[in-house]
Every structure is written in C-alpha cells, then in structure tokens.
N, C-alpha and C positions, 0 to 999 in steps of 0.2 A: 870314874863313875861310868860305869855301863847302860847302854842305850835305853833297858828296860826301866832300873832305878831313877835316869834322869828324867824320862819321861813319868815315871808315876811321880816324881818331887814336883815336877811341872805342874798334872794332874791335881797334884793332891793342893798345891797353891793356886791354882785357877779355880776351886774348888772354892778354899778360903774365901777367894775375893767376890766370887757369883754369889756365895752364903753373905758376907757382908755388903755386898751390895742391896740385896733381899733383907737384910735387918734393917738399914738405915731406911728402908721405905721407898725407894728409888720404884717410880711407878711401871717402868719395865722390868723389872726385876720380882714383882711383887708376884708370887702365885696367884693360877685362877682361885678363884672361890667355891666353895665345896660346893655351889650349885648349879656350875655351870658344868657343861660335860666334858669329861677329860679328852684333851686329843691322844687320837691313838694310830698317829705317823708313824709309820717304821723306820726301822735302822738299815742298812743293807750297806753291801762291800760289794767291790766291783768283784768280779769271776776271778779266781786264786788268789784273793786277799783274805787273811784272815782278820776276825772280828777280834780283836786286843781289848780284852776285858777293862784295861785301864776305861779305853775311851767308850766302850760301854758303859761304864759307870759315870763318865764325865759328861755323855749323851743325858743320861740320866737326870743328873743333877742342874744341868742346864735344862733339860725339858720340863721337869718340877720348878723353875726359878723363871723361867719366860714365861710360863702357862700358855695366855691365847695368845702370845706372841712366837708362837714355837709354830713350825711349819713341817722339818722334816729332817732327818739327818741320813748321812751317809760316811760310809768310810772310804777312801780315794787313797794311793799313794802313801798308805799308813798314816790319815790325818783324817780326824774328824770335820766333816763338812757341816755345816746346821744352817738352814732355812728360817728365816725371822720375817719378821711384816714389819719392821721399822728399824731408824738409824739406830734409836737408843739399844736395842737389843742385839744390832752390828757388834758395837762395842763392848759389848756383855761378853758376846762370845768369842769375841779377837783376844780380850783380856782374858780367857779360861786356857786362851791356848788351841781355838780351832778355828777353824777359818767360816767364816761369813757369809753368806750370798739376804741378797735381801729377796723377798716373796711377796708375791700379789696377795693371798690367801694363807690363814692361818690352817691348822689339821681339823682346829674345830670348825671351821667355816666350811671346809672341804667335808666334815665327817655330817655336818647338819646340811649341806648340797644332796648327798647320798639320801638321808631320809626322805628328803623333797621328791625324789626319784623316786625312790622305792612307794612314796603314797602316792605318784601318780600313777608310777604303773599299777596297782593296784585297783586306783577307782576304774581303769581302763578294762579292767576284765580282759577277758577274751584270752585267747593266745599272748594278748601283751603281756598281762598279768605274770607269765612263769617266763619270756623270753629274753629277759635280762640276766645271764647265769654270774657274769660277777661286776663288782664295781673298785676301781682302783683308783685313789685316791694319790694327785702327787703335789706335792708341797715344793716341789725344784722348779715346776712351772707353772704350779696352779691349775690345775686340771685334774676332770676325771675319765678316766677310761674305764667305757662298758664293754664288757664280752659279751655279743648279741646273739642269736639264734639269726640265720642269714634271713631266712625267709617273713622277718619282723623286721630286720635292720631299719629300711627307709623308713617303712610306717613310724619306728619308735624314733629316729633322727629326728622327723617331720615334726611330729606332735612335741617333744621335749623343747622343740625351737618356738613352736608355733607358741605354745604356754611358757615359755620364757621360764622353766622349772629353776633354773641355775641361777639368774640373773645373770651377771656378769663372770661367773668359773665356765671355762672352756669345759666343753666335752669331746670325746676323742671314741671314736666307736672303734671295732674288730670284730671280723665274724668267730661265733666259737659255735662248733658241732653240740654244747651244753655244759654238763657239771662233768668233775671226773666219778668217776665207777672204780672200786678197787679192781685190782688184778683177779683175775680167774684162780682160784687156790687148789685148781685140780690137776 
C-alpha cells in the first residue's frame, strides 16, 4: 500500500469515527448551531509544504464536528495540526489521525474579539477610525495581531488596554505603511 492510499484509508476512518462520535451526541463532537457564527480559522502549511487535499478535507470535517471547540489548523511535517479549547476534542482529533494542541480561545471567540475591535475603533473616529489596516486572528496562541499605521500605534495599544476591548485574548501590534494597492499595470 503506497503512502497516499494509506493515508487517505486513514483519513477516510478517522473520518468515520469524528462522524460517529457526532451521531452518538458526544457534546464535543456536537456541531455549532446554525446560530452561532461560524469560525473561520485558517489552514496554512509551513513555507515548501504542500497542502494534501486528504488532510484538507480531514481539516474540514473535524472543523464541522468540533464547531466552537475548533481553534485553528495547520499543516507541519505533512501532518495535520488542530487547535481545540478542550481535552474532550484532544481526543477527537488524535483519534482522526492528527495531532492536537490544546488552545486558550476558540476562532469564534477570536473572530467575535475582532468585532469588539473593529466597533471600538470606530466609535473613536478620528484617524483611529481607518488606522487599523488588518486584524489576524491565531488560534495556536490565542491572539490577535493588528497591522497599525505607526503614527496611531501607541494611541490605539493605549486605548484597546485601557477599555479592556479583548478581555482576556492577547493582542500583538506591527506597524504597517496601510492596505496593499495593486501593482501599477503600466
């Protein structure tokens, strides 16, 4: 049996077992509820790994079967990593076939951190208003990283602490010059 094969049989039985752990009711296993907001943590592979469609779809079906217990995944060493907020969804994921870390913060907790942000700079008008150019959300450590316009930085650090926007999710600033701009097509 060749590397690809044994791994999708793998796949395709950790697969089985996350679905029937999800049928039998298993309250970590249980999808969110259509009301709550989906998290939407990304995938990513270290610099010259490619993304093996198997474990994208194995990302998949774990991140549909943990819901709010899903934080973040990555690809490492040709192995699927996934971020969880608890033991019981450790074991969810050891049993699919990819390796585990446990996480402070779920994606939705991280992704509803970000709106808290984005309506305070907001009511703050002024320059603060647009000097947030992006927000990055990580589930590996629970944090979120802002790309700041430099000459807003301290003010937006200062205020975001003083108002306690986060609660308890770290934030992690960078200066950024702003948005990107396409390329000049002339």
């Amino acid at each position: 049996m060749n590397n690809h094969t044994a791994r999708t049989a793998v796949g395709g039985a950790a697969l089985a077992a996350v679905l029937l752990l999800t049928a039998c009711g298993s309250e970590a296993g249980a999808p969110a509820s259509s009301t709550s907001p989906t998290p939407s943590a990304s995938l990513s592979a270290a610099p010259n790994e490619s993304q093996d469609p198997d474990l994208l779809q194995l990302n998949e079906s774990l991140k549909e079967a943990l819901g709010d217990k899903y934080a973040e995944a990555w690809i490492a060493d040709n192995k699927l990593h996934v971020a969880v907020t608890d033991k019981a969804s450790e074991s969810i994921v050891a049993a699919a076939g990819a390796v585990a870390h446990l996480a402070e913060h779920s994606a939705a907790e991280l992704e509803a951190a970000i709106g808290k942000i984005m309506a305070w700079q907001r009511d703050q008008g002024g320059d603060t208003a647009t000097a947030i150019y992006r927000y990055l959300p990580s589930g590996r450590d629970g944090s979120i990283t802002l790309a700041v316009d430099p000459a807003q930085l301290e003010d937006i650090r200062q205020g975001l602490a003083a108002d306690k926007v986060t609660g308890d999710i770290a934030l992690k600033f960078v200066e950024s010059a702003g948005p990107a701009t396409p390329a000049s097509s002339g």
